[in-house]
VEXDREN-2710 file (C-alpha; in Angstrom, 1 decimal):
% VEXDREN-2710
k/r/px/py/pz
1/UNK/-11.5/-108.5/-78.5
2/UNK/-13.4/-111.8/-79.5
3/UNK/-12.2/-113.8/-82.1
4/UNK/-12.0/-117.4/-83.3
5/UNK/-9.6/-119.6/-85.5
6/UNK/-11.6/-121.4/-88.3
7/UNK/-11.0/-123.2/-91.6
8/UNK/-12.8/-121.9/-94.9
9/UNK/-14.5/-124.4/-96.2
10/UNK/-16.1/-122.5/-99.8
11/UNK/-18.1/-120.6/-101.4
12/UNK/-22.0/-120.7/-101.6
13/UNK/-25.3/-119.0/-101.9
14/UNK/-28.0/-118.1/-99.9
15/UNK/-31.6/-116.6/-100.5
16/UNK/-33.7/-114.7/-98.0
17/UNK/-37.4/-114.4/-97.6
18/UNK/-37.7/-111.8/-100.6
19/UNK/-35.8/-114.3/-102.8
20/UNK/-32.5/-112.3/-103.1
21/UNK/-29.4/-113.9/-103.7
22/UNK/-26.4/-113.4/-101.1
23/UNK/-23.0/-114.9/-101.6
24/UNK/-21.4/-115.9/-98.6
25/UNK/-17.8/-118.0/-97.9
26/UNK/-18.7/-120.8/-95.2
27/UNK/-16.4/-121.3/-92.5
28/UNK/-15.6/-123.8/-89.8
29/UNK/-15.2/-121.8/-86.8
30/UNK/-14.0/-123.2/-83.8
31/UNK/-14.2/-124.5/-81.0
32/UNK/-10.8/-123.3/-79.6
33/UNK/-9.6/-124.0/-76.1
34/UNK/-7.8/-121.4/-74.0
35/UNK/-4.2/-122.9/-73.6
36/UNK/-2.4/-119.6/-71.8
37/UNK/-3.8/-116.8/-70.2
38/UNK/-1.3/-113.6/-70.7
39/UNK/-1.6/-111.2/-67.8
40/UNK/-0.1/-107.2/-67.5
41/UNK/1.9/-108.2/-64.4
42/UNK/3.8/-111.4/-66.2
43/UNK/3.7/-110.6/-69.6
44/UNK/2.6/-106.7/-70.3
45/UNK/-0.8/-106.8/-71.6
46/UNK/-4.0/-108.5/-71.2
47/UNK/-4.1/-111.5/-73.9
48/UNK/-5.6/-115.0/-74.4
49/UNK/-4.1/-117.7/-76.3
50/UNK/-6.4/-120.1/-78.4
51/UNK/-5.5/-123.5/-79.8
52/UNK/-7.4/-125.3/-82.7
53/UNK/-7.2/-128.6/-84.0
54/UNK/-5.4/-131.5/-83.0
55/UNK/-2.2/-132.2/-83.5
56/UNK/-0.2/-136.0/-83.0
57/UNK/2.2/-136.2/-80.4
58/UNK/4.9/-137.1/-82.8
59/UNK/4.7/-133.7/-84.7
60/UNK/5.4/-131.4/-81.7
61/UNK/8.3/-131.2/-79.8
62/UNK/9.3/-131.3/-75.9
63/UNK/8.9/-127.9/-75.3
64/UNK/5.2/-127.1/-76.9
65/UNK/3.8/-130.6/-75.0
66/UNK/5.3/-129.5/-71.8
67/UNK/3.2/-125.7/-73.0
68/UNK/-0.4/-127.6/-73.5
69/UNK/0.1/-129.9/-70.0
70/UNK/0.6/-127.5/-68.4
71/UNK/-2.9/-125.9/-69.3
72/UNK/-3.9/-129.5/-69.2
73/UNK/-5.5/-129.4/-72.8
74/UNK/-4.3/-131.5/-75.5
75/UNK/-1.9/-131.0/-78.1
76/UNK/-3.5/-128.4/-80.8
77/UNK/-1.9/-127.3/-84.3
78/UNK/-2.6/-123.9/-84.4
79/UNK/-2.2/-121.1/-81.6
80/UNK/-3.2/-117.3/-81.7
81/UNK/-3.3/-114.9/-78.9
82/UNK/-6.9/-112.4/-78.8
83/UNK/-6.5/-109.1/-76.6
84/UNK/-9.3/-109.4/-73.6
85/UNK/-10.4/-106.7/-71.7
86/UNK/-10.3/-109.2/-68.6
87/UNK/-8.7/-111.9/-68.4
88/UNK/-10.7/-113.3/-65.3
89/UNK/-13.3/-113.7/-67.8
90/UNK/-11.7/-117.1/-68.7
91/UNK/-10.0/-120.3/-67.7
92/UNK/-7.2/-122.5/-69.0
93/UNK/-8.9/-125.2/-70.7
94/UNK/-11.8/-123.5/-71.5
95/UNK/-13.3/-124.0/-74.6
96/UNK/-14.6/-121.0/-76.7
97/UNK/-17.3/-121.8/-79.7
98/UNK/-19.1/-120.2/-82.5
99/UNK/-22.2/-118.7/-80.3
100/UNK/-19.6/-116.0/-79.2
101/UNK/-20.8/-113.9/-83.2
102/UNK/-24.5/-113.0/-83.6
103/UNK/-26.5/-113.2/-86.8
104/UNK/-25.8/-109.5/-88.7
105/UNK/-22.7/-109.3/-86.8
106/UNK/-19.4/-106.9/-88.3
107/UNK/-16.1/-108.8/-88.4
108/UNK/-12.6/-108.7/-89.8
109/UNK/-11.3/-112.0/-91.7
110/UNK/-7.7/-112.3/-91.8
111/UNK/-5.9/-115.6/-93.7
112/UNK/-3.3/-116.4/-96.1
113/UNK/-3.9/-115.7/-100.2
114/UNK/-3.4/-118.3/-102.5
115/UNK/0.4/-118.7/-103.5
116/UNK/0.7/-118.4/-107.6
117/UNK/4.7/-118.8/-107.7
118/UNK/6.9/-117.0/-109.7
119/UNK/5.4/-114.6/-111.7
120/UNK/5.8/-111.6/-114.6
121/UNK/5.2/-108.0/-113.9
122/UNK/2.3/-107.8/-116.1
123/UNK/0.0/-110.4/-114.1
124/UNK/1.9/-109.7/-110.6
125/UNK/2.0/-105.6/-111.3
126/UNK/-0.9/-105.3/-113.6
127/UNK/1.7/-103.6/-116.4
128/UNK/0.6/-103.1/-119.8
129/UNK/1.2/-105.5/-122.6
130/UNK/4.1/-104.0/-125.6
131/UNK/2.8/-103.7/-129.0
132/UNK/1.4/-106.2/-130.4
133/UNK/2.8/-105.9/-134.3
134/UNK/5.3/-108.0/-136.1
135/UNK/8.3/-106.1/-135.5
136/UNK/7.9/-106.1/-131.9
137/UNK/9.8/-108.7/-129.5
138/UNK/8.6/-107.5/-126.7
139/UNK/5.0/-108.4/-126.1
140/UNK/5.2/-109.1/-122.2
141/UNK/8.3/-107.6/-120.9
142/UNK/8.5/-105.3/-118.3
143/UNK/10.0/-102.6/-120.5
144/UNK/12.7/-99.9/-119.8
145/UNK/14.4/-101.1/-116.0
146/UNK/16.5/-97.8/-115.5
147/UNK/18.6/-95.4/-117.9
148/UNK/21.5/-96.1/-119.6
149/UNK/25.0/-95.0/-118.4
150/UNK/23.8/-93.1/-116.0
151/UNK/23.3/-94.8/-113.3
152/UNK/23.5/-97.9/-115.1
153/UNK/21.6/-100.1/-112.7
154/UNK/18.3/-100.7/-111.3
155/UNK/17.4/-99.0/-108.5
156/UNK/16.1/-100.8/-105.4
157/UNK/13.0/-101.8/-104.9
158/UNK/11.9/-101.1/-109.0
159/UNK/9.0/-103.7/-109.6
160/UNK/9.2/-107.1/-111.3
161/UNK/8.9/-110.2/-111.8
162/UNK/8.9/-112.4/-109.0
163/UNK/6.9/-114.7/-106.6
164/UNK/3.6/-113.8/-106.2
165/UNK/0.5/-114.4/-103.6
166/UNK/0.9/-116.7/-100.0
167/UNK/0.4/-113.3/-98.2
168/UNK/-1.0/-112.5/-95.2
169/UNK/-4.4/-110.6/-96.0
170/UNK/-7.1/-108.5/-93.9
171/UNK/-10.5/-108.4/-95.5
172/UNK/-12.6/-105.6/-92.7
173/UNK/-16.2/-105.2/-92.1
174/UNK/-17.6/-108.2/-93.2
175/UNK/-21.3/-109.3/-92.0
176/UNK/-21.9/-112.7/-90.6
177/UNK/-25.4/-113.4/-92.3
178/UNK/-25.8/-116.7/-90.4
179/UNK/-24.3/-118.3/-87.1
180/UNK/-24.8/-122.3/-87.4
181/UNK/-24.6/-123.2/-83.4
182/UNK/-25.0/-127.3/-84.0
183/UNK/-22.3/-127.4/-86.5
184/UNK/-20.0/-124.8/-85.4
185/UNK/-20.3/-123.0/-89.0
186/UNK/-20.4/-119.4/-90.2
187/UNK/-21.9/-117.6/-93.1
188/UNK/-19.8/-114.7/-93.9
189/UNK/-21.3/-112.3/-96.8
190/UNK/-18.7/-112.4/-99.7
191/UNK/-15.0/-113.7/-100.5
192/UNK/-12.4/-114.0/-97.8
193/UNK/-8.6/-114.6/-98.5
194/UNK/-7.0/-118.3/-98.9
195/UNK/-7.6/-121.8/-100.7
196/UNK/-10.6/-123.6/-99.3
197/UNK/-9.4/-126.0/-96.0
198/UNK/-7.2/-123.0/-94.9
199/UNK/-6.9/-121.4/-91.3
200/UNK/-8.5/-118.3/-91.0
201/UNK/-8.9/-116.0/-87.9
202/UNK/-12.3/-114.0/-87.5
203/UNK/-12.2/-111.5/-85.3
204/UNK/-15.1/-108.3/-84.4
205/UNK/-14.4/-105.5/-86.6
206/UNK/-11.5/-102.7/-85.5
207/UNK/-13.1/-100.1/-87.6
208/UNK/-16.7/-100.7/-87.8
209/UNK/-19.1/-97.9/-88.7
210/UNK/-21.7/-97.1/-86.0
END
């Protein structure tokens, strides 16, 4: 499976030669270098490991510098591992970039959703509102939470209020309307999940139609 780590940068628009609008989320896609090749002898299954963006010596400890000199790249911030069919395919050090997608190209975008805190049932459950009259007092309350005496407690796993968003999020089958080569950029059609400047991982579709 090919796949790259990138870094959403927004939201924009696009027209083609008929003049029709297509929304599309740009994203910084790559490049990543190969920092550990994952064999079925050593390790079980056939993997790659990616690293993207740089990090500062003084943010990584002993144990992840000795990791990236051994592959002899340098330090990187983020790592994920991509199954490969075969891993002679690649090299450690190796540096993977955006011309591995084709225009028109299915994909699955996986990130992080924005983080909205603590939150009440209504806007994290989508419950409805209490009436809205004088004589009620309870206008955004959850309502009932069990019965009374019996069993007189609320049962495990009953939904509230609570914190809300900073999950991790699969949006499938998206089309990549445009691959930018020179700056290493893709055009995704529509929304994918997370703020703009977070990591995202684009990978081909699992459950693309044919």
């Amino acid at each position: 499976m090919k796949g790259l780590l990138g870094r959403k940068l927004g939201m924009t628009q696009i027209f083609d030669e008929n003049g029709s609008v297509t929304p599309v989320t740009v994203v910084e896609a790559g490049p990543v270098v190969v920092t550990q090749i994952k064999t079925e002898e050593n390790d079980g299954y056939k993997a790659i490991q990616v690293g993207f963006k740089e990090r500062k010596e003084k943010h990584s400890n002993q144990p992840m510098r000795g990791h990236f000199a051994k592959a002899n790249v340098e330090l990187k911030r983020y790592l994920r591992e991509f199954l490969v069919d075969n891993t002679d395919d690649y090299t450690l050090g190796q540096e993977i970039k955006v011309d591995v997608f084709n225009d028109k190209e299915i994909v699955d975008v996986i990130g992080t959703s924005k983080g909205k805190g603590t939150q009440g049932s209504i806007k994290r459950h989508n419950y409805s509102r209490g009436p809205e009259a004088h004589g009620s007092k309870s206008h955004r309350v959850a309502g009932a939470r069990s019965a009374g005496s019996d069993p007189a407690r609320v049962f495990k796993g009953r939904k509230g209020s609570g914190k809300m968003g900073h999950d991790r999020v699969t949006v499938q089958n998206l089309e990549i309307v445009k691959v930018d080569l020179e700056r290493n950029l893709l055009l995704i059609k529509g929304a994918i999940p997370g703020p703009k400047g977070g990591l995202v991982t684009v990978q081909e579709a699992r459950k693309a139609s044919k």
